[in-house]
N, CA, C and O atoms as a MOPAC input file, in Angstrom:
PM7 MOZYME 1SCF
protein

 N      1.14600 1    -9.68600 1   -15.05300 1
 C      0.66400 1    -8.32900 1   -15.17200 1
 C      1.71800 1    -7.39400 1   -15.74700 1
 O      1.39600 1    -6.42900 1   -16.44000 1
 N      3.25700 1    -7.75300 1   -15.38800 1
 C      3.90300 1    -7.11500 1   -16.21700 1
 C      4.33400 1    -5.75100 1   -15.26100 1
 O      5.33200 1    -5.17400 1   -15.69300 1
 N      3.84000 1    -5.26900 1   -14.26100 1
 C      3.89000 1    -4.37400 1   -13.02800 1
 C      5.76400 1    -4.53500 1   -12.75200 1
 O      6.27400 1    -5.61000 1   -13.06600 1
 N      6.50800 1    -3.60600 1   -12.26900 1
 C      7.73300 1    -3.35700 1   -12.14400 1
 C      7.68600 1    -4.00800 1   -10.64600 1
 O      6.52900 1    -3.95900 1   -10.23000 1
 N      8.46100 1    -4.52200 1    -9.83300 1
 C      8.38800 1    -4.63600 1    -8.57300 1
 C      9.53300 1    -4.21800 1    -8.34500 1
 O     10.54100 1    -4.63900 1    -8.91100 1
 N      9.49900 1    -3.19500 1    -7.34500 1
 C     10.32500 1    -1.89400 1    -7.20100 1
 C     10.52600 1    -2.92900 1    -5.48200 1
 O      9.91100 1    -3.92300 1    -5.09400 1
 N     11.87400 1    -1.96200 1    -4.69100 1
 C     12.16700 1    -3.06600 1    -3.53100 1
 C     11.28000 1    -2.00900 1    -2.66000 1
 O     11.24600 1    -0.78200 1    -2.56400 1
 N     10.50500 1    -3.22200 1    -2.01000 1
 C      9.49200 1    -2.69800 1    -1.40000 1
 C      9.20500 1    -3.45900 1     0.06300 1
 O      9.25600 1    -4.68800 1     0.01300 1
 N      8.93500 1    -2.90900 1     1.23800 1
 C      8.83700 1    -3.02400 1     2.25100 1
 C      7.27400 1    -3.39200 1     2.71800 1
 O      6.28900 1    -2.70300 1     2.45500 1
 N      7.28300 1    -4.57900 1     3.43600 1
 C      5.95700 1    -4.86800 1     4.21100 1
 C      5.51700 1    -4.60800 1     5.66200 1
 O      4.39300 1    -4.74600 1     6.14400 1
 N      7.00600 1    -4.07600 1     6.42700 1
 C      6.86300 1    -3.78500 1     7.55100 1
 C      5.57100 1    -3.36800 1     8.11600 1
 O      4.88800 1    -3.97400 1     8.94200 1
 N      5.24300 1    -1.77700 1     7.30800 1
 C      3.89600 1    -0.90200 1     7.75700 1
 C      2.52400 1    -1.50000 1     6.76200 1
 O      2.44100 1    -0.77800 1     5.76900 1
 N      1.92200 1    -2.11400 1     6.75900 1
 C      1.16700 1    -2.09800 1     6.50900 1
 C     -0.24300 1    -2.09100 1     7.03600 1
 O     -0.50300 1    -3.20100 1     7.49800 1
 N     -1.24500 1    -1.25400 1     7.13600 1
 C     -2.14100 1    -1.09800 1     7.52000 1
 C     -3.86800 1    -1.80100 1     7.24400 1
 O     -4.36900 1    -2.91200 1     7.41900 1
 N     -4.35100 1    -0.51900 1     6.74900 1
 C     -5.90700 1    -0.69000 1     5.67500 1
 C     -5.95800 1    -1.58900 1     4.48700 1
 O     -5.22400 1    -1.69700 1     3.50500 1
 N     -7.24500 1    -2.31500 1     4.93900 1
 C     -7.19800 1    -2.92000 1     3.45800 1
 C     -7.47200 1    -2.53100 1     2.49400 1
 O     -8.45800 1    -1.82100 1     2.69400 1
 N     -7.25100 1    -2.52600 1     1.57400 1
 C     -7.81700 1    -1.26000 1     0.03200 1
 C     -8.67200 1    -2.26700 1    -0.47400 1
 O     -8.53100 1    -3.48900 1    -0.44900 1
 N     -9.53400 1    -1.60300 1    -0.91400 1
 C    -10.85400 1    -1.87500 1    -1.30200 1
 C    -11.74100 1    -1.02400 1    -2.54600 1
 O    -12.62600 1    -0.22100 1    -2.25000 1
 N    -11.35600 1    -1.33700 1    -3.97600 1
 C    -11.80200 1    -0.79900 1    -4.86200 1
 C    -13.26200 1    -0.05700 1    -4.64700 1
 O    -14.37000 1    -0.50800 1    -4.35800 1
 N    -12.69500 1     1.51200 1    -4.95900 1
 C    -14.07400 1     2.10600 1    -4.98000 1
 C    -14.29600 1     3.07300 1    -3.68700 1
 O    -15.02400 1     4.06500 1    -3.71200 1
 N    -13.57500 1     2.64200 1    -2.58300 1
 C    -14.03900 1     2.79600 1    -1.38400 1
 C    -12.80100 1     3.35700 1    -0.79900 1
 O    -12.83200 1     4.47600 1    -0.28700 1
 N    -11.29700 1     2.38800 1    -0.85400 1
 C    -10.14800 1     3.00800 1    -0.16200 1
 C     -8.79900 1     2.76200 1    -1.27100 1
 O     -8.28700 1     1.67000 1    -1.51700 1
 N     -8.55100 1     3.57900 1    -1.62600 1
 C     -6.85500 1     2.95400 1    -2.96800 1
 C     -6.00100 1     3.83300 1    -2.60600 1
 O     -5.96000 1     4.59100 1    -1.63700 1
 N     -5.38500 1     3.67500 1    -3.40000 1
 C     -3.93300 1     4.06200 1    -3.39300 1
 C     -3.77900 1     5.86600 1    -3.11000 1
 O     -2.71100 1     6.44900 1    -2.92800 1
 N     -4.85800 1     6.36600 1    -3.13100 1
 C     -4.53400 1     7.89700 1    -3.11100 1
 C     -5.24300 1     8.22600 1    -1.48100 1
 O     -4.97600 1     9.28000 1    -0.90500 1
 N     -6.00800 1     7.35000 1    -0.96200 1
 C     -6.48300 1     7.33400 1     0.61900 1
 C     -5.27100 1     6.93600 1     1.13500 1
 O     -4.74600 1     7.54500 1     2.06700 1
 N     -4.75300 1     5.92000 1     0.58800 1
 C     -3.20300 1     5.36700 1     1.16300 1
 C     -2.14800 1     6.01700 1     1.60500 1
 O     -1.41500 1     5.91900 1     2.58900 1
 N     -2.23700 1     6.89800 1     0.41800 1
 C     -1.39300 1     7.73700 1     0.55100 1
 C     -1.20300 1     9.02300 1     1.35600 1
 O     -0.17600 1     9.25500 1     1.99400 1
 N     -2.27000 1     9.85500 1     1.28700 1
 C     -2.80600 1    10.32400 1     2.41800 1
 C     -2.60500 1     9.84700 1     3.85800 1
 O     -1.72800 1    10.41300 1     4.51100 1
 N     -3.12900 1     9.12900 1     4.27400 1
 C     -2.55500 1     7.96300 1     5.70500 1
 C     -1.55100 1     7.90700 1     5.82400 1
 O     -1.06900 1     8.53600 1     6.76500 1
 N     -0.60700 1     7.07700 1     4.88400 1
 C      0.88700 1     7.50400 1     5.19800 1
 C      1.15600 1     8.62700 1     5.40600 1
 O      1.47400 1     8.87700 1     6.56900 1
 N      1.15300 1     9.59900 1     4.56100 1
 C      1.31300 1    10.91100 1     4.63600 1
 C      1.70800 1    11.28700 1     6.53400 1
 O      2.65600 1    11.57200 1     7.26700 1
 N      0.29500 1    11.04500 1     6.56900 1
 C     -0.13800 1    11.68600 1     7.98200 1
 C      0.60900 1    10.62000 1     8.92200 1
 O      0.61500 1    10.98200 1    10.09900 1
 N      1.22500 1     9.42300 1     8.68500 1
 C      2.07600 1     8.67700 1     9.59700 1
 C      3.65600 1     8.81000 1     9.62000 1
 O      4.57400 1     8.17100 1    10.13300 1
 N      3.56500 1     9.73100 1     8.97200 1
 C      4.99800 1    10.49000 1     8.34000 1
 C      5.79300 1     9.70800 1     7.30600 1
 O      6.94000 1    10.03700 1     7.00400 1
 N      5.22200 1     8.76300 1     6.81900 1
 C      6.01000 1     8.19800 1     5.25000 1
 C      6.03500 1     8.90700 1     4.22300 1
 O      5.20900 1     9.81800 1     4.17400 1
 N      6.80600 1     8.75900 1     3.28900 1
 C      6.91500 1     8.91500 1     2.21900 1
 C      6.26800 1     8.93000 1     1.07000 1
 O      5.89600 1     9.81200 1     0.29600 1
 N      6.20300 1     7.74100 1     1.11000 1
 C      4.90900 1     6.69500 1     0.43700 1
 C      4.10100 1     6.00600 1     0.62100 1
 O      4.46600 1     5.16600 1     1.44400 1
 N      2.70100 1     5.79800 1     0.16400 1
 C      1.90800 1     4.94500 1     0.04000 1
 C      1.47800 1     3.86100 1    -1.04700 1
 O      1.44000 1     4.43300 1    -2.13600 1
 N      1.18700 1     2.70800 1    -1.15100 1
 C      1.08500 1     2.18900 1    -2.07100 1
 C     -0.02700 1     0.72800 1    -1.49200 1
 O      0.38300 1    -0.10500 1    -0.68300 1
 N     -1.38000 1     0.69200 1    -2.08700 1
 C     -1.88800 1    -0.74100 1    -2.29000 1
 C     -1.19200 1    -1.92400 1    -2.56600 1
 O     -0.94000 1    -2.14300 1    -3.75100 1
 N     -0.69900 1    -3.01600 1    -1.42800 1
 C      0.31700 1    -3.74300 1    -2.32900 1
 C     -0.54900 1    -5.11800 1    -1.42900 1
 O     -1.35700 1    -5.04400 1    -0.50400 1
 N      0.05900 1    -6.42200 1    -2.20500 1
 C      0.06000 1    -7.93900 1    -1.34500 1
 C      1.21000 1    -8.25000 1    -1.63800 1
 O      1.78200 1    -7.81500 1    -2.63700 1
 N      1.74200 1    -9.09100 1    -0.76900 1
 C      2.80900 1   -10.30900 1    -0.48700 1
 C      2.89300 1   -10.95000 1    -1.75500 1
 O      3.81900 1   -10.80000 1    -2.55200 1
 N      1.81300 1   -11.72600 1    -1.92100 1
 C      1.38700 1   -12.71900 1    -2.51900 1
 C      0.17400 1   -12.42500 1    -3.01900 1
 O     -0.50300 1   -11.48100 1    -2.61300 1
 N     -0.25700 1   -13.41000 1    -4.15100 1
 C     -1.71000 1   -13.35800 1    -4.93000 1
 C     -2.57600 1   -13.47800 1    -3.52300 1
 O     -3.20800 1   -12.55500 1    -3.00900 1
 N     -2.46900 1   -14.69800 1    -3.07000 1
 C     -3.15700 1   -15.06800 1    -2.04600 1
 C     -3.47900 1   -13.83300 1    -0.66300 1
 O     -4.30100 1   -14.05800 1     0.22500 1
 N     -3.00700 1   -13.11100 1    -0.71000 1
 C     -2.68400 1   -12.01900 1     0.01100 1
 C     -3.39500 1   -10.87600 1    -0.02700 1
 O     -3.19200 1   -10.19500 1    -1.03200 1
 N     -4.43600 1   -10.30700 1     1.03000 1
 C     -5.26800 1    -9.27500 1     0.93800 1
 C     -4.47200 1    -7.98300 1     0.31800 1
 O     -3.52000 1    -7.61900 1     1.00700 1
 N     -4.61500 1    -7.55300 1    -0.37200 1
 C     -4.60400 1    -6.10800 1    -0.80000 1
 C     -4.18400 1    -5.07800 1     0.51800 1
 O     -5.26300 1    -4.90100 1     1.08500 1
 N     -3.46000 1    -4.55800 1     1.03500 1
 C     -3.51800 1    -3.26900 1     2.16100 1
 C     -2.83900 1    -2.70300 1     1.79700 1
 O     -2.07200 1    -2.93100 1     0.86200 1
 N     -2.98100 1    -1.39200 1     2.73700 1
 C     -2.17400 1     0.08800 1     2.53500 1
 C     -0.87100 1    -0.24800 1     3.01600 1
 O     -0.73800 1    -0.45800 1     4.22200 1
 N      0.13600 1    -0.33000 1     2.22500 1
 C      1.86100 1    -0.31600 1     2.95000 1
 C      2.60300 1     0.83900 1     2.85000 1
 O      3.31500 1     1.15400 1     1.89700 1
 N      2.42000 1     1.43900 1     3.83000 1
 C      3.73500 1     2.95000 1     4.04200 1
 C      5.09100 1     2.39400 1     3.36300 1
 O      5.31800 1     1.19100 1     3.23300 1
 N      6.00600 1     3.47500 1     2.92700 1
 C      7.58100 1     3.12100 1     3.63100 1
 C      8.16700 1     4.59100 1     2.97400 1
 O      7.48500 1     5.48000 1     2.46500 1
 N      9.57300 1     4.55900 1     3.14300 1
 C      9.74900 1     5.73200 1     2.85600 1
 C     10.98900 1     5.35600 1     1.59400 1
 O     11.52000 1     6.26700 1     0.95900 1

């Protein structure tokens, strides 16, 4: 995909994102309100559901 992978934390992760319904700007929001920084739709792995991961 060519996507930057910036160092990124799996600790918080929450919601699953779900095109259409919950992404990256609901995510963000949520974090928000959990006092992070950031939000971001991310997986581990391909194999790996999609969820909301805080971090700051």
């Amino acid at each position: 995909m060519g996507a930057e992978i910036k160092k990124f934390s799996y600790d918080h992760c929450f919601h699953l994102c779900v095109a259409g319904e919950y992404g990256s700007n609901e995510c963000f929001v949520d974090c928000a309100q959990k006092g992070f920084w950031h939000g971001d739709c991310a997986n581990r792995t391909e194999k790996d559901p999609i969820r909301c991961c805080c971090y700051n």
